[in-house]
C-alpha positions as CSV (number, residue, x, y, z in Angstrom):
1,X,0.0,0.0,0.0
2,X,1.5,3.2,-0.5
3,X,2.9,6.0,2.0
4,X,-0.1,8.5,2.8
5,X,0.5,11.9,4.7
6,X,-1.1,10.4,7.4
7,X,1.7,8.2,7.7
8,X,4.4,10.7,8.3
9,X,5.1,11.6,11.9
10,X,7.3,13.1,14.3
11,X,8.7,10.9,17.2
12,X,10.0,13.1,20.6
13,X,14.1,11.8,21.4
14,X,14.6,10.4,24.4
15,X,15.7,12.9,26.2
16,X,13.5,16.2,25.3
17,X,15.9,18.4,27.2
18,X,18.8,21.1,26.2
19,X,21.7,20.1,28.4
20,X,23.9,22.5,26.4
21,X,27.1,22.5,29.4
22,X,28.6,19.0,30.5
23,X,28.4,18.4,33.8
24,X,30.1,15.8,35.5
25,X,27.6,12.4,35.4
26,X,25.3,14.5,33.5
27,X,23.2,12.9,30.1
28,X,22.6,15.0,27.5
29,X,19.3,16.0,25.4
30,X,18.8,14.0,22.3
31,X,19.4,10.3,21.9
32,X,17.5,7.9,20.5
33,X,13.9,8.2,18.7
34,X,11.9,6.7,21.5
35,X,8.7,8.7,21.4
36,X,5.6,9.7,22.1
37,X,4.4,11.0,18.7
38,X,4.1,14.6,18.5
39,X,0.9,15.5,17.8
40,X,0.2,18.2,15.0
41,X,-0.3,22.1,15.7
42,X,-0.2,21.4,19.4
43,X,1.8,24.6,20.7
44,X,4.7,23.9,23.3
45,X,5.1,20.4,22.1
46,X,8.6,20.3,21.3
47,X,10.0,23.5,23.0
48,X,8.2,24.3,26.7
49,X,6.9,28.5,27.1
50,X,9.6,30.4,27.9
51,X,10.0,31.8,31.1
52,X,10.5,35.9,32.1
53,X,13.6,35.5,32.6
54,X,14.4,33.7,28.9
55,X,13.2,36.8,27.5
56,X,14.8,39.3,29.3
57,X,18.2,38.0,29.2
58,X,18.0,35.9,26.0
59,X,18.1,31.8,25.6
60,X,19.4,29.1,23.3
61,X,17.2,25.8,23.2
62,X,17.8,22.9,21.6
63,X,15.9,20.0,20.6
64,X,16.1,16.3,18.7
65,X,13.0,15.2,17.0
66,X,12.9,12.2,14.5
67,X,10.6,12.8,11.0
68,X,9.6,9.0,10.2
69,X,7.7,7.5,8.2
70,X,4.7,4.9,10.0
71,X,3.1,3.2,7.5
72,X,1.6,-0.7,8.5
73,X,4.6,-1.9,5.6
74,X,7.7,-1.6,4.5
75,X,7.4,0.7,1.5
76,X,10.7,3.2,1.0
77,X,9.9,6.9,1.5
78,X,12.0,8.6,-1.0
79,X,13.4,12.0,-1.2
80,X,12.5,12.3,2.4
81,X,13.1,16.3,3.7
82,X,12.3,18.1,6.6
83,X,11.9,22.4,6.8
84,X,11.1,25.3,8.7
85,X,7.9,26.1,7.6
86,X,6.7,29.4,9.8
87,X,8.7,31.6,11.5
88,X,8.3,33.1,14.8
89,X,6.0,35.7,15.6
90,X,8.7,37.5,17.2
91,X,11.6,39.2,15.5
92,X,13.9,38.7,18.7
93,X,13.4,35.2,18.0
94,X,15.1,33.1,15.5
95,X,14.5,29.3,14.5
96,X,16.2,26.9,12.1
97,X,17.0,22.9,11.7
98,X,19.7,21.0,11.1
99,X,19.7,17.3,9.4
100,X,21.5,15.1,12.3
101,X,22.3,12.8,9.3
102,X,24.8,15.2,7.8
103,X,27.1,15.6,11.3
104,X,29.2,12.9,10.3
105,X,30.5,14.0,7.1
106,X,31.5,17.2,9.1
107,X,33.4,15.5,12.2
108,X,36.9,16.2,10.7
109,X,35.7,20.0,10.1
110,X,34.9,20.3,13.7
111,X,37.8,18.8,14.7
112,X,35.6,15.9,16.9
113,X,37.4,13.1,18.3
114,X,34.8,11.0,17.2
115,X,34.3,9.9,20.7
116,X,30.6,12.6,20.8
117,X,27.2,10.9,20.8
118,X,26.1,12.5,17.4
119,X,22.5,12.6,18.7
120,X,23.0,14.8,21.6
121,X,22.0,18.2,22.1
122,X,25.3,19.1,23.4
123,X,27.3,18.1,20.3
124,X,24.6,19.9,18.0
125,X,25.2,23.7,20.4
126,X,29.4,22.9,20.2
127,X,29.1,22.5,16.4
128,X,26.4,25.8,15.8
129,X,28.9,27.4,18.3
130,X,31.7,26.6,16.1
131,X,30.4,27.5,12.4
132,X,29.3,30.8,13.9
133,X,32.9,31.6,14.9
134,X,33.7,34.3,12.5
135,X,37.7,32.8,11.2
136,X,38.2,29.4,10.1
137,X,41.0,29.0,11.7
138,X,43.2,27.4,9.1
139,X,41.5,23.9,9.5
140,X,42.9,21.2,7.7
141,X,40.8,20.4,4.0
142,X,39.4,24.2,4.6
143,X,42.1,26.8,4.4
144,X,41.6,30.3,5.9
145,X,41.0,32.6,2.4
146,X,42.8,36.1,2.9
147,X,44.6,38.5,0.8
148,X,46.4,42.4,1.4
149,X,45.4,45.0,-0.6
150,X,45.5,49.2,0.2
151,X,42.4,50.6,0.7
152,X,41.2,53.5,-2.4
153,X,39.3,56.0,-0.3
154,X,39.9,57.0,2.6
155,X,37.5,55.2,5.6
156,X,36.2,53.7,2.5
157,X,34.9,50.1,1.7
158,X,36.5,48.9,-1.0
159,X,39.9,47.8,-1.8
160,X,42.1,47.1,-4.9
161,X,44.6,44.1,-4.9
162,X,47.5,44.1,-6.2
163,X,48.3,42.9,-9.2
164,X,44.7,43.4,-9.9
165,X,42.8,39.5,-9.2
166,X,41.2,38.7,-5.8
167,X,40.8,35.5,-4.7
168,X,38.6,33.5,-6.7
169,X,37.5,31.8,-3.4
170,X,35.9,34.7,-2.4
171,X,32.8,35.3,-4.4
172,X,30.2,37.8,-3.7
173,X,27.7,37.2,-0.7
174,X,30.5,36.1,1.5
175,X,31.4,37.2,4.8
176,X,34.8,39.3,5.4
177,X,36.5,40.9,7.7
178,X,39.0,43.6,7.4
179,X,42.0,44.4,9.5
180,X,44.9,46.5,9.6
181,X,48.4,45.6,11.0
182,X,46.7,42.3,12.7
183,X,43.8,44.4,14.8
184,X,40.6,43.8,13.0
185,X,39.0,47.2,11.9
186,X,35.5,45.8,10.4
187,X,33.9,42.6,11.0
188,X,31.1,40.4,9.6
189,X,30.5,42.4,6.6
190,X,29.0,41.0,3.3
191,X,31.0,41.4,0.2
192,X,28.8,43.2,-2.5
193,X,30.7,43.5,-5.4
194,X,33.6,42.3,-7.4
195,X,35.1,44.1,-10.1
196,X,38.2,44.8,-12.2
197,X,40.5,43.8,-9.3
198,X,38.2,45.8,-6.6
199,X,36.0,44.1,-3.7
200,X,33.3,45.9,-1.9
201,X,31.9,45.5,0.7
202,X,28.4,46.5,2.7
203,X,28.9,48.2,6.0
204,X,30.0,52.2,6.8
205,X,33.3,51.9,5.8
206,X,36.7,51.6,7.9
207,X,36.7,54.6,9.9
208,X,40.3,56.0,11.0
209,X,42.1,54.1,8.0
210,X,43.8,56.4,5.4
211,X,43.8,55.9,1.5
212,X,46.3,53.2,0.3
213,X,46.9,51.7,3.8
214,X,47.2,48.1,3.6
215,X,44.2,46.2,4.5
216,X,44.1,42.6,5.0
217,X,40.9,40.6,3.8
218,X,39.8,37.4,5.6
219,X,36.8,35.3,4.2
220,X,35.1,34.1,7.1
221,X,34.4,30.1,7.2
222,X,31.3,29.1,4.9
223,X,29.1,26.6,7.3
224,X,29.8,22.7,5.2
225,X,26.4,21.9,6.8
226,X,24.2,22.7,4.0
227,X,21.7,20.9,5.8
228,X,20.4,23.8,7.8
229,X,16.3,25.2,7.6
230,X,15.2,28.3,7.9
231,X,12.0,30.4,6.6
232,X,11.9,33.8,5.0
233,X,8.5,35.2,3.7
234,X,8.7,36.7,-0.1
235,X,8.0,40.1,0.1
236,X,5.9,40.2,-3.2
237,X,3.6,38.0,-4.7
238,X,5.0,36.1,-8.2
239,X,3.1,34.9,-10.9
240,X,3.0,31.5,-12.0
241,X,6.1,30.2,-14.0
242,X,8.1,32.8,-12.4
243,X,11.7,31.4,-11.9
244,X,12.6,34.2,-9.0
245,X,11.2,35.2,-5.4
246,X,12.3,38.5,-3.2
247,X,12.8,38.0,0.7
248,X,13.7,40.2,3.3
249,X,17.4,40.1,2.9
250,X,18.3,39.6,6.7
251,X,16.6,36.4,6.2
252,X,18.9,34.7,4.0
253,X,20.5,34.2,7.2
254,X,20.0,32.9,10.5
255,X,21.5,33.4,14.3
256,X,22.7,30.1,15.4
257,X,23.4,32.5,18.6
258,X,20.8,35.0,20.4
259,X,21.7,38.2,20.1
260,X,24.4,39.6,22.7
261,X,24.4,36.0,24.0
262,X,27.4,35.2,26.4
263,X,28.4,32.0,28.1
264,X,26.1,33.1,31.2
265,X,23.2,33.2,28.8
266,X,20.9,30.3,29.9
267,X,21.6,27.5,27.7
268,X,25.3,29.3,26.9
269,X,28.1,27.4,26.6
270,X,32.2,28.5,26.1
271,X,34.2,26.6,23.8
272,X,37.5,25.7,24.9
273,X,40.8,24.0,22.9
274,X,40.2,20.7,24.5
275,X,36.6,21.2,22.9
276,X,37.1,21.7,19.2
277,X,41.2,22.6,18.5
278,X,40.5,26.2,19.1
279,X,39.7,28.8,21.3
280,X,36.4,30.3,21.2
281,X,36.6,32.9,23.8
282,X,34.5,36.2,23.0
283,X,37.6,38.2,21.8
284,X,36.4,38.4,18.4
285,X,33.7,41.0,17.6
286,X,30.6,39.2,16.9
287,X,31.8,36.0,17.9
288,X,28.6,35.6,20.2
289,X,26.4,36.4,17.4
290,X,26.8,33.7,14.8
291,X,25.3,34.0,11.5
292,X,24.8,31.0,9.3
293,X,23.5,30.8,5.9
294,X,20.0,29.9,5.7
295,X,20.0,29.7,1.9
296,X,22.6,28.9,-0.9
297,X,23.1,27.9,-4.6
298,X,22.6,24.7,-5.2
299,X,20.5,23.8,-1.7
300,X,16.5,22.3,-2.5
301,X,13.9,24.7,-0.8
302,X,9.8,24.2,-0.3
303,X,7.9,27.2,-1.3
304,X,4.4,27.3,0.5
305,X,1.5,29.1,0.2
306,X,0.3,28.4,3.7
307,X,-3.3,30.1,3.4
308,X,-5.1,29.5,0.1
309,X,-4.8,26.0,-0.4
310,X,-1.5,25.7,-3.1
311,X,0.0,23.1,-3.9
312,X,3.8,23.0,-2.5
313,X,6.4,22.9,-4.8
314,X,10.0,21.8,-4.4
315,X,13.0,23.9,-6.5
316,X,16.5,24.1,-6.8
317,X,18.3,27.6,-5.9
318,X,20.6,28.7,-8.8
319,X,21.9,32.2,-7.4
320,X,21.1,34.5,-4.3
321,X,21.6,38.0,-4.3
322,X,22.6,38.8,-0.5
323,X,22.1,42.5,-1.0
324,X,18.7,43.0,-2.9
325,X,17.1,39.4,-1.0
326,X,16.5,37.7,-4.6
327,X,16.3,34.1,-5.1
328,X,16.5,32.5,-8.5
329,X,15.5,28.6,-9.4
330,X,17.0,26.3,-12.2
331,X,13.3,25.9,-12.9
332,X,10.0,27.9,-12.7
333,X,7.8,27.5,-10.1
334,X,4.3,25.7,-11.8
335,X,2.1,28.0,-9.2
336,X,1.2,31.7,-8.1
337,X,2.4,32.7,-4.8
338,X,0.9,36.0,-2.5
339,X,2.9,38.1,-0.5
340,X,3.8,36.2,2.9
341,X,4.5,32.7,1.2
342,X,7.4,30.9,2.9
343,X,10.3,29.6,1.4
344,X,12.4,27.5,3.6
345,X,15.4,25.1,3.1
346,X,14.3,21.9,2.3
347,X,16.7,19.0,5.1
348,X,17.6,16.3,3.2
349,X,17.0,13.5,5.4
350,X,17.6,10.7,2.7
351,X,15.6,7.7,2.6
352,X,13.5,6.1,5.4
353,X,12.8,2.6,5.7
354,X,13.2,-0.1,8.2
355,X,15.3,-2.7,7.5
356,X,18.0,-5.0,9.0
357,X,21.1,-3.0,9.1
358,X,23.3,-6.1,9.7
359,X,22.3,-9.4,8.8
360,X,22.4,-12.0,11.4
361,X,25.1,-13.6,12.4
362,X,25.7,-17.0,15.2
363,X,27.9,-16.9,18.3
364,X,29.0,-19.8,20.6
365,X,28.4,-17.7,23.5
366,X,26.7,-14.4,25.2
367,X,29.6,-12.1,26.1
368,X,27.4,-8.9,27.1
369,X,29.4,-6.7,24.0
370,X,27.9,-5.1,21.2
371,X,30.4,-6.1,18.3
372,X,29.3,-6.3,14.9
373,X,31.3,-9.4,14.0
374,X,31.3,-12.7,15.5
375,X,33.5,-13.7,18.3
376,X,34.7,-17.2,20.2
377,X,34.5,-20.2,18.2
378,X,32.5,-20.7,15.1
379,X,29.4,-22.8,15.3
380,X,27.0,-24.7,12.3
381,X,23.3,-23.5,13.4
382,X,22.4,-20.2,11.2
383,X,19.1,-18.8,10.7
384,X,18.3,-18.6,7.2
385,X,15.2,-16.8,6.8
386,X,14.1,-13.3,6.2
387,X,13.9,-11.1,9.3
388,X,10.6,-8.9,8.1
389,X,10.3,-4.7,9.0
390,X,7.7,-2.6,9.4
391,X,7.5,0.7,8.9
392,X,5.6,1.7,11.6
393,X,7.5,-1.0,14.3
394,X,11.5,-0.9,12.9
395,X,13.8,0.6,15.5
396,X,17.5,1.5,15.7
397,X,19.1,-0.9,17.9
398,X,21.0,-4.0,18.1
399,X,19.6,-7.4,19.1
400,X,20.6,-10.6,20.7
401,X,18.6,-13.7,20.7
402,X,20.0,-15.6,23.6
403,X,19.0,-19.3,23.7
404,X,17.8,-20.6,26.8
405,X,17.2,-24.3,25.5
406,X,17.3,-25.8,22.6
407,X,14.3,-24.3,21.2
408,X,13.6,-21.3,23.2
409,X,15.5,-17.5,23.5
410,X,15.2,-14.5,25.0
411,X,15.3,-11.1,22.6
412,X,17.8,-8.6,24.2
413,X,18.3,-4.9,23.2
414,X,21.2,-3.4,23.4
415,X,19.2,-0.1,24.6
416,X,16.4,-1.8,26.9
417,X,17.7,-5.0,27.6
418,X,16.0,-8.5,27.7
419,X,12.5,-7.1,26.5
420,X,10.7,-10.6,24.6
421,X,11.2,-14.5,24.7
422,X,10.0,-16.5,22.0
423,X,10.8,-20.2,20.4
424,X,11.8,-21.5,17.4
425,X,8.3,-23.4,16.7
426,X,6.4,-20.3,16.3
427,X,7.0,-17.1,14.3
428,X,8.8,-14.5,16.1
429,X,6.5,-10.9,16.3
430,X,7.4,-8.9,19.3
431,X,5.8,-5.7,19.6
432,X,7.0,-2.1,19.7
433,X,5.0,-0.6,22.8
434,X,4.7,2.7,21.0
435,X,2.9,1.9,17.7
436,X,1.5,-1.7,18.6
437,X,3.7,-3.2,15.3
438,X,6.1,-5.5,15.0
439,X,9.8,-4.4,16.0
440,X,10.9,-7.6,13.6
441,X,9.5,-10.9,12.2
442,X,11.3,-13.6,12.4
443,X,9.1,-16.9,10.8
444,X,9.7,-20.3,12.4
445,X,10.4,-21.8,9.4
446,X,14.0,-20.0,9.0
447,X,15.4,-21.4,12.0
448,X,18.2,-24.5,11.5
449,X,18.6,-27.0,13.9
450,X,21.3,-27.6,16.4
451,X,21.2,-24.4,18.7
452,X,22.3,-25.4,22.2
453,X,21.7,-23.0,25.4
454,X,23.9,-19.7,25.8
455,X,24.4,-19.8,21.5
456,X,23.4,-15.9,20.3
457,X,21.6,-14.9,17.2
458,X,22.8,-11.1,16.7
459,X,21.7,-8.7,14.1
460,X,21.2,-4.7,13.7
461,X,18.1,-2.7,12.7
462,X,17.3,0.7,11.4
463,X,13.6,2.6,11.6
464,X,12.1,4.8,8.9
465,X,13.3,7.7,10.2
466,X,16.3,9.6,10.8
467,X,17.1,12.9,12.9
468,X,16.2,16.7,13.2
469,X,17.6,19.1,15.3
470,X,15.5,21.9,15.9
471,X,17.1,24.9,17.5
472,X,15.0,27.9,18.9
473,X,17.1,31.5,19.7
474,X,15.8,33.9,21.9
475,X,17.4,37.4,21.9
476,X,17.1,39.5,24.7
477,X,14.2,41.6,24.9
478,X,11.6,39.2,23.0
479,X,8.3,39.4,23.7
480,X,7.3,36.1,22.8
481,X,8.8,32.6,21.8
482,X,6.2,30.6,20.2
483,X,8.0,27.4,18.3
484,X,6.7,28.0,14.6
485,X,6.7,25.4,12.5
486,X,8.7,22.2,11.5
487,X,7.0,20.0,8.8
488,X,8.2,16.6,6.6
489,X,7.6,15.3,2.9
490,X,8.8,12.6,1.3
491,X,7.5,10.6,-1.8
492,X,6.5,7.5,-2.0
């Protein structure tokens, strides 16, 4: 049968906390999908009200919530995303997602040890706190971009290189800063033209710095994570088979910080070298107030009407114009779209199914460790059938069937422990407790003969569904945090 939208849920994490700061014995927000299903325009449901004192002195809040797909099958959901589909009512407040999928492809970038629970809150703030540092640092695979030129006007902003080429790695749109004999004179400022040798950029110019001084530009890092959601409203209606929308330019960006945030800010945290290879201690202006890229060429995005009933549509950016807040597609969009329509980065979030992540595998003995190979001596029995998935029942975990007998076993979990006993005479359906389906099938008929007690049947399996981070910044002097919006598409 195929995937309906009624199939397409959001489980909570198991820990719907922030725990941004270590502390000693402490467990942090995220983990595991582990429920209960969200429900649907319910208001507080994945971030609580925030208090007075959020508002007054600003807040970062994290949380991990799992888009999956529960369908009574085991049909694959394709082209599976996840966006940002309303923003806040407030302007002090900003809100944007991040794929969890993508953190691994980023773990050299970050400089993690690999040691970090990639499904923790904690994690998710050290990396947001990191791409919002303004310098790169020089990291290995993604080399600081910088270049001395003098200055043509005096307190201007603008500056000629020499020998008349800048950097073809900086490109308009970016981020610079400008400094002069090491002490930086202008920071965060978005490069707005490049031409004939020349770069501009936005801003009031470098006061105190003469003509022809030499001024050293520094691209700031560009985020890798192109996985990241945020809305912006067009600020004009288009016509059908337009190929270009205009948004607020501010919101081709987002705060991955609160505004004037500091590491005493509730949910605040202070990067250290031990942390991430560098220091991130305040010193550089701005460095409290990340800004990460909302939109880019190249990333998918959902345009939505929201009010009037219009079909969604899904397109490809092919250039954004910082300065002016235009967005142009590789294709035209098919409908008409009023003022206040949202476009939003589309999360790719891959494919969801569940499915057995490792196939099974037969152990002499139970030696209480979660390897994915086979250890101790080998031995003949094997089960040879087809472990079935269900949609709606497929977890991520790791499972041992230790036999008790000849014929009977107990299912362990490497997460909950011994949860199900079963035998090898009857098919093999334990149930998930949250959706009443199957966790795995196992028919009787797969099972081979000579199992004696203490052997172990061990295999791995993945849900149909895969991680969100959604992150909520309030900046001082809000006057309301509501949660907006996060919503998930796929086809079937």
């Amino acid at each position: 049968m195929p995937i309906v939208a009624a199939d397409l849920k959001f489980f909570s994490s198991e820990r719907m906390i922030d725990a941004l700061a270590i502390l000693t014995g402490s467990v942090g927000g995220g983990g595991y999908a582990a429920g209960p299903v969200l429900q649907d325009g319910v208001t507080g449901n994945v971030f609580p009200p925030a208090g007075p004192s959020d508002l007054v002195g600003g807040r970062r809040r994290i949380r991990l919530v799992y888009p999956a797909v529960l369908s009574n099958e085991n049909s694959r959901a394709l082209a599976c995303g996840a966006a940002v589909l309303r923003r806040a009512t407030s302007s002090a407040v900003d809100l944007l997602a991040v794929a969890a999928a993508s953190l691994p492809a980023v773990r050299a970038f970050a400089g993690l040890s690999g040691s970090e629970d990639l499904r923790d809150t904690y994690t998710m703030a050290r990396l947001l706190d990191y791409w919002g540092t303004p310098l790169n640092n020089g990291l290995a695979g993604y080399p600081a971009v910088s270049f001395s030129a003098p200055l043509n006007t005096t307190g201007g902003n603008a500056v000629t290189a020499g020998g008349g080429s800048i950097p073809v790695d900086i490109v308009v749109g970016d981020k610079v800063a400008a400094s002069v004999g090491g002490v930086v004179v202008a920071s965060w400022r978005t490069v707005t033209a490049i031409a004939g040798g020349q770069l501009t950029f936005g801003g009031t110019g470098l006061a105190g710095v003469t003509a022809s001084t030499s001024v050293t530009i520094t691209r700031y890092a560009r985020t890798p994570l192109a996985r990241i959601s945020a809305p912006a409203a067009l600020t004009a209606g288009v016509a059908a088979n337009a190929s270009t929308v205009t948004v607020a330019p501010a919101a081709l960006e987002t705060r991955s910080w609160p505004v004037n945030a500091t590491s005493a800010t509730p949910g605040g945290i202070t990067i250290v070298t031990s942390q991430l290879g560098t220091t991130y201690d305040g010193s550089w202006p701005g460095s409290r107030n990340g800004v990460l890229p909302a939109f880019g060429v190249g990333f998918p995005v959902l345009i939505d009407d929201l009010t009037n009933g219009t079909a969604p549509e899904v397109r490809i950016v092919q250039s954004v114009n910082y300065q002016t807040g235009q967005l142009t597609f590789t294709t035209p969009l098919t409908n008409a779209y009023t003022t206040g329509s949202i476009v939003s980065t589309l999360l790719d979030c891959g494919e969801w199914q569940a499915q057995v992540s490792l196939l099974p595998f037969s152990q002499q003995a139970w030696t209480r460790t979660w390897a994915d190979q086979p250890s101790g001596p080998t031995i003949t029995p094997r089960y040879t059938g087809i472990i079935g998935m269900n949609n709606a029942g497929g977890i991520d975990d790791r499972w041992a069937l230790v036999f008790t007998s000849a014929t009977a076993f107990n299912l362990v979990s490497e997460r909950s422990g011994q949860i199900a006993a079963g035998n090898t005479a009857s098919n093999f359906l334990p149930l998930n407790p949250l959706t009443s389906q199957p966790l795995m099938s196992l028919p009787a008929s797969g099972w081979g003969s000579g199992w004696l007690p203490g052997n172990v049947l061990r295999f791995n399996t993945r849900g149909a569904h895969s991680g969100v981070f959604y992150v909520q910044n309030i900046s001082p002097g809000a006057t309301g945090a509501d949660e907006g919006e996060l919503i998930m598409r796929c086809e079937a």
